[in-house]
Every structure is written in structure tokens, then in C-alpha cells.
Steps between C-alpha positions, in 0.01 A plus 500: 500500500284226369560258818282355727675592808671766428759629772770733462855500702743783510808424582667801665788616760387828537223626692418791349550348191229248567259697634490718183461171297201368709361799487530560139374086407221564739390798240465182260504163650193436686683140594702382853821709499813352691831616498861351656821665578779276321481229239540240760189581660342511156593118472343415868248711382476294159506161721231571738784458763469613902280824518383441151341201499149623533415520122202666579692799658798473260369383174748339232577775302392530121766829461794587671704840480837501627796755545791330426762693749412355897672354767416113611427355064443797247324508260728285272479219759162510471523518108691196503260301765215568307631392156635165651217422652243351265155610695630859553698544160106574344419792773573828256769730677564828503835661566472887626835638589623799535833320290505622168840275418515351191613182652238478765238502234685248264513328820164504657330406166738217432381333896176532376371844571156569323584884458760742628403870633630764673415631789332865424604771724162618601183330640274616225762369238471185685164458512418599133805244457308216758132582273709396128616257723204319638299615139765292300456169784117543481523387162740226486422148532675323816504125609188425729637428850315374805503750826800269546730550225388192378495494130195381396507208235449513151529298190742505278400241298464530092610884620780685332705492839434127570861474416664695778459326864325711742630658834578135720466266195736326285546534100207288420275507746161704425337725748 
């Protein structure tokens, strides 16, 4: 992932399930790890709030994974946080669920998900799955971010997108 701070966070209800998918990342992401049980902690996690706030120890992440079935905000709560909120709606996200519905996937890409995939059933189908993964993000282009999640400025000026306000501006406004 062509980022300057790049940090990955799973976001996960099951144990088991997240140790296999930290352990098949760390096969190909040599960056900080972190990983939350519930979409709700995602969003403290995404505000720096109580046991997060040390950005050093939880960087702002630049990709988040998500399964969208968990207790206390699923992953469709999350989906929908992100995508209304203008400094998060830019962080790529990955939906991997072991939901094959139809309607979850109409769903999850219509709140914003960056890609849907299912969850394979065994760990080396996972990890060949997390390496496509993390080779497809190591090429894409991302919005520079500060450790904070601060986006950092650019200029849009005489620029094709000068016309389209940027996260916390208003039509008109350049930045």
C-alpha cells in the first residue's frame, strides 16, 4: 500500500478467526497490525477514543477489514460510519465474510465497501487470499494521512477535482 503510515485493522468477533488473519497479514504486511472485536470499537478505535488514544500504539488506520456479522455494531454499522464520515470515507475497506448472500454484498458495496470476499475455509486459502490481498493494496494509490488520521492537504486548484469540496469543506472552497 503506497501510504506513509501504513496500519492495518481487522475487525473481528472471533478469536480464532483473528488469529488466523494476523497470522496470515503478518506473512505480508511488515506494518503495525491491530484488530477490534465489534464495529463499535472500530469507531473508538477510528477516534483515538479512551485506550486508543496513543496514536503511536494505535496508529490511524490506512486499511480496515471487517466481518460484517458481530454483536455490539457489525460490520454494516461500521460500513455506514465510515461512508458518512468524510475523513474515514477515503480509508479503502475490505469486507471478508463468511456471508455469501446476494444482498449482503449488494449491501456492503452500496455503504461503501472497497471489495467483498469470503471467508476461505482453510488457513492456507486464507493466506494465499491475504498475499492477492495485500499485492493488489501495495499498488494502489491512497490519500496521504498523518500518524493521526489527519488528511494531509493538497491543492486542488486548476486540478480536474477542484470542483468537488473536500472531506470538511464546502462546495467552493479549495483544499
Amino acid at each position: 500500500m503506497k501510504a506513509q503510515h501504513p496500519c492495518f485493522l481487522v475487525v473481528e468477533d472471533s478469536e480464532a478467526d483473528q488469529i488466523l488473519i494476523m497470522r496470515a497479514l503478518r506473512e505480508f504486511f511488515p506494518h503495525p497490525l491491530h484488530r477490534v472485536k465489534s464495529g463499535n470499537e472500530a469507531v473508538h478505535y477510528l477516534n483515538g477514543d479512551g485506550g486508543f488514544s496513543n496514536r503511536f500504539e494505535f496508529p490511524y488506520p490506512t486499511i480496515i477489514m471487517t466481518d460484517l456479522k458481530m454483536p455490539d455494531g457489525d460490520g454494516f454499522d461500521l460500513l455506514q460510519n465510515l461512508k458518512h464520515n468524510p475523513l474515514w470515507a477515503i480509508i479503502p475497506t475490505v469486507v471478508l465474510s463468511g456471508s455469501g448472500d446476494a444482498d449482503d454484498i449488494k449491501k456492503a458495496y452500496a455503504l461503501g465497501a472497497s471489495c467483498y470476499l469470503n471467508k476461505p475455509s482453510g488457513y492456507s486459502e486464507l493466506k494465499a487470499l491475504m498475499g492477492k490481498l495485500i499485492d493488489f493494496w501495495k499498488e494502489c494509490e491512497v490519500p496521504e494521512v498523518d500518524v493521526s488520521g489527519r488528511m494531509l492537504k493538497t491543492e486542488s486548484a486548476g486540478r480536474l477535482g477542484e470542483r468537488f469540496p473536500g472531506p470538511n469543506e464546502e462546495p467552493g472552497q479549495r483544499g
